[in-house]
C-alpha positions as CSV (number, residue, x, y, z in Angstrom):
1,X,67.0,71.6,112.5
2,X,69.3,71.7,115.7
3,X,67.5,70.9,119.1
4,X,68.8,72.9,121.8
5,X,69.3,69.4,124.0
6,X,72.0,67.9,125.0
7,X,71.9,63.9,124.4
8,X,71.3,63.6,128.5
9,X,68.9,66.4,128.5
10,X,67.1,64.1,125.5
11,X,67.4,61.2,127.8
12,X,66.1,62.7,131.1
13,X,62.9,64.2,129.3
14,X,62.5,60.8,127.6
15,X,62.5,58.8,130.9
16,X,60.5,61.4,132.2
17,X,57.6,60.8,130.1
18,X,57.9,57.0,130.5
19,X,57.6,57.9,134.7
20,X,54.6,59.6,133.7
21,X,52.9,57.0,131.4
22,X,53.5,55.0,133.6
23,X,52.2,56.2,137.0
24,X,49.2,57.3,135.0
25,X,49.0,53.2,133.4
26,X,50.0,51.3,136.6
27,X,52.4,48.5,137.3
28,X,50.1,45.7,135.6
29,X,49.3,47.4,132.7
30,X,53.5,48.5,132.1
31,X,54.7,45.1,132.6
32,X,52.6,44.0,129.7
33,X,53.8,46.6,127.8
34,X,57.9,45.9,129.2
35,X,57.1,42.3,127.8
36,X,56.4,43.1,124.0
37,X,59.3,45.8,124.3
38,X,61.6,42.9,125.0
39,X,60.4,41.0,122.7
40,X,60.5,43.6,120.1
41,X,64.1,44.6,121.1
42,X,65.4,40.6,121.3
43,X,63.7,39.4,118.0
44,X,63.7,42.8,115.9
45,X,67.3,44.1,116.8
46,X,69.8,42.5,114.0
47,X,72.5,41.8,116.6
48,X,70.1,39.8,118.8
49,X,67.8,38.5,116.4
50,X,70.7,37.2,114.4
51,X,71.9,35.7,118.1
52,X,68.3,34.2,118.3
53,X,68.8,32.4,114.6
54,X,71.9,31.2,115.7
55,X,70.9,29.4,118.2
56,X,67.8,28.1,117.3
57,X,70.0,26.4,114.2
58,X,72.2,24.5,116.6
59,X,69.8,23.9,118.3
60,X,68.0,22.0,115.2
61,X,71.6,20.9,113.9
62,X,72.2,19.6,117.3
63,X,69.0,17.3,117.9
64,X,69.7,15.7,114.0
65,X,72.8,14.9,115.3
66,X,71.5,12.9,118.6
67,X,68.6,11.2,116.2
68,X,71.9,10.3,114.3
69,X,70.5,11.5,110.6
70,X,73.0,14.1,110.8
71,X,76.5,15.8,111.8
72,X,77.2,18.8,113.7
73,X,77.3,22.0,111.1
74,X,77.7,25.3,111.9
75,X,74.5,27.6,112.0
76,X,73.9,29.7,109.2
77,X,74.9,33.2,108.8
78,X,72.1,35.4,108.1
79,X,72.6,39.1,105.4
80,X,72.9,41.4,108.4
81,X,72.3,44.0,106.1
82,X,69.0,43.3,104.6
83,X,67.4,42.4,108.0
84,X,63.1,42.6,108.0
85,X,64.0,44.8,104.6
86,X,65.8,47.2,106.2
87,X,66.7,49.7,109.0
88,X,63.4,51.5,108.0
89,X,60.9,48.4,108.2
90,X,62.3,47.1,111.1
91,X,62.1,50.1,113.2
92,X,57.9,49.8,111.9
93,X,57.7,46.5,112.7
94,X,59.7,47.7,116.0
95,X,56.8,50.8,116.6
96,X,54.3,48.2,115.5
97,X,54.8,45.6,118.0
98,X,55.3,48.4,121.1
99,X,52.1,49.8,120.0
100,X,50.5,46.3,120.4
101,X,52.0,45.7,123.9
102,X,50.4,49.0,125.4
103,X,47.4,48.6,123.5
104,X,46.7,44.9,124.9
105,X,48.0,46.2,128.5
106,X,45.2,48.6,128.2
107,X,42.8,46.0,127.0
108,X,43.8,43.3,129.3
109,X,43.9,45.2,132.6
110,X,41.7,47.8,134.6
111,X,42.6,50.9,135.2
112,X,44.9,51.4,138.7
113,X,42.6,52.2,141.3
114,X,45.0,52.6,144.2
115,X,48.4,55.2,144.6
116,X,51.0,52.4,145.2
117,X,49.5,50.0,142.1
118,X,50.6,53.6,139.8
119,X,53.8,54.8,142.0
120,X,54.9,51.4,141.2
121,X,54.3,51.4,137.9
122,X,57.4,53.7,137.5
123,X,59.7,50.4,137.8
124,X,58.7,48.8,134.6
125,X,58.1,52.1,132.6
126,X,62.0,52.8,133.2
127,X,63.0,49.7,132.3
128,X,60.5,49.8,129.2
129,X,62.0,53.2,128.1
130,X,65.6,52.2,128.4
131,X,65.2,49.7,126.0
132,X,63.3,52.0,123.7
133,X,66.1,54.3,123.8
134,X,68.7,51.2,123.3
135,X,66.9,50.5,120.6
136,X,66.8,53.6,119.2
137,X,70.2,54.4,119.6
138,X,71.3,51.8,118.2
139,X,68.9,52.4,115.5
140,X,70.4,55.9,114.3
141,X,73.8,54.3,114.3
142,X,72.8,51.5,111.9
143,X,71.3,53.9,109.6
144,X,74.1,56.5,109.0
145,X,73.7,58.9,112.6
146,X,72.5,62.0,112.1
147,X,72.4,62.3,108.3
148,X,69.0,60.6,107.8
149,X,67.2,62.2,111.0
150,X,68.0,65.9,110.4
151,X,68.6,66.4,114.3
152,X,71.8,67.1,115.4
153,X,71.6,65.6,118.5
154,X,74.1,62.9,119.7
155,X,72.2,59.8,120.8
156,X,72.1,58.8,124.4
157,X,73.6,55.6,125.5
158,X,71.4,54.6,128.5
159,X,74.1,52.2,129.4
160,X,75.7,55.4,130.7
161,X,72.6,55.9,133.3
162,X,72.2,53.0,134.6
163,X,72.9,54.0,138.2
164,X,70.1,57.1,137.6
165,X,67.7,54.1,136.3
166,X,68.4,52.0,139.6
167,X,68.0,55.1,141.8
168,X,64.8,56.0,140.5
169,X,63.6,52.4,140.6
170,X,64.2,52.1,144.1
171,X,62.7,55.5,144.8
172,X,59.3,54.1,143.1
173,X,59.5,51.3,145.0
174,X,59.8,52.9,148.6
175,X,57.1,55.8,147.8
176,X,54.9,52.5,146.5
177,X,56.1,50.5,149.3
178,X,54.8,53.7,151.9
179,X,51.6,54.4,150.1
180,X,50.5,51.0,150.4
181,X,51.2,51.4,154.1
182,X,48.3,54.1,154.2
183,X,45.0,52.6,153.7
184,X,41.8,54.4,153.6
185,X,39.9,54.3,156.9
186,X,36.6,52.8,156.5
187,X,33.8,56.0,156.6
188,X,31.8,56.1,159.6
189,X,28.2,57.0,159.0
């Protein structure tokens, strides 16, 4: 099956729908969510996650060396290959722990009751889906490209668009800014 998208067309619809999740979510309930899609991106990526391991080795190496019960060893090297059991379980445990961050967003905050609480929750909903596609990408390069996804669609690299992702940011953040300006006016009876 060949979509008729580019890979920015892919891109721009894909950050479009995170501007509308979240506008209709608001900016309490998205930076919830933007926490457990870092967290999902820094622990469940193998580049980072393997990062993480690292350091938390020294950093165990390192504090036997100041008791003095040990020397200083170089962290172990993790498989790589055989990370969380493979591309295919780790992009589950990836959607698994995405789905948990908007569901507890949901749970854990009201809905947005005024324009400028949803205009601004545009700002973390862009930032929340340019590390889903970062993930993503990177995701359909580990496992092969194309081959295994039957699209023929060339991943986008949101690295590319970062300058779109800080223009629309700062356009949320003015029409938020200016709707907050604009309060009600008490009814007179």
């Amino acid at each position: 099956m060949v979509l008729p998208l580019t890979s920015q067309q892919c891109f721009f619809v894909t950050m479009l729908v995170f501007i509308v999740v979240g506008f209709m979510r608001g900016w309490r309930r998205e930076v919830m969510s933007l926490v457990f899609i870092l967290l999902a991106v820094v622990l469940i990526h193998p580049d980072t996650s393997d990062a993480v391991n690292s350091f938390l080795g020294r950093v165990g190496n390192f504090i036997a060396y100041l008791s003095g019960s040990g020397s200083l060893n170089s962290a172990p090297s993790s498989p790589g290959l055989s990370f969380l059991g493979g591309p295919f379980w780790s992009l589950v445990i990836f959607i698994l722990v995405v789905a948990l961050g908007y569901y507890i967003g949901n749970r854990v905050f009201p809905v947005p009751t005024t324009p400028h609480e949803r205009f601004i929750g545009v700002i973390p909903a862009i930032i929340s889906g340019a590390f889903v596609l970062f993930y993503m990408s990177n995701y359909v390069k580990s496992t092969g490209g194309t081959e295994n996804l039957q699209v023929q669609v060339a991943p986008p690299d949101p690295g590319t668009f970062v300058p779109v992702i800080f223009v629309l940011a700062l356009i949320a953040l003015v029409v938020g800014l200016v709707a907050s300006r604009f309060k009600k006016a008490p009814a007179k009876k």
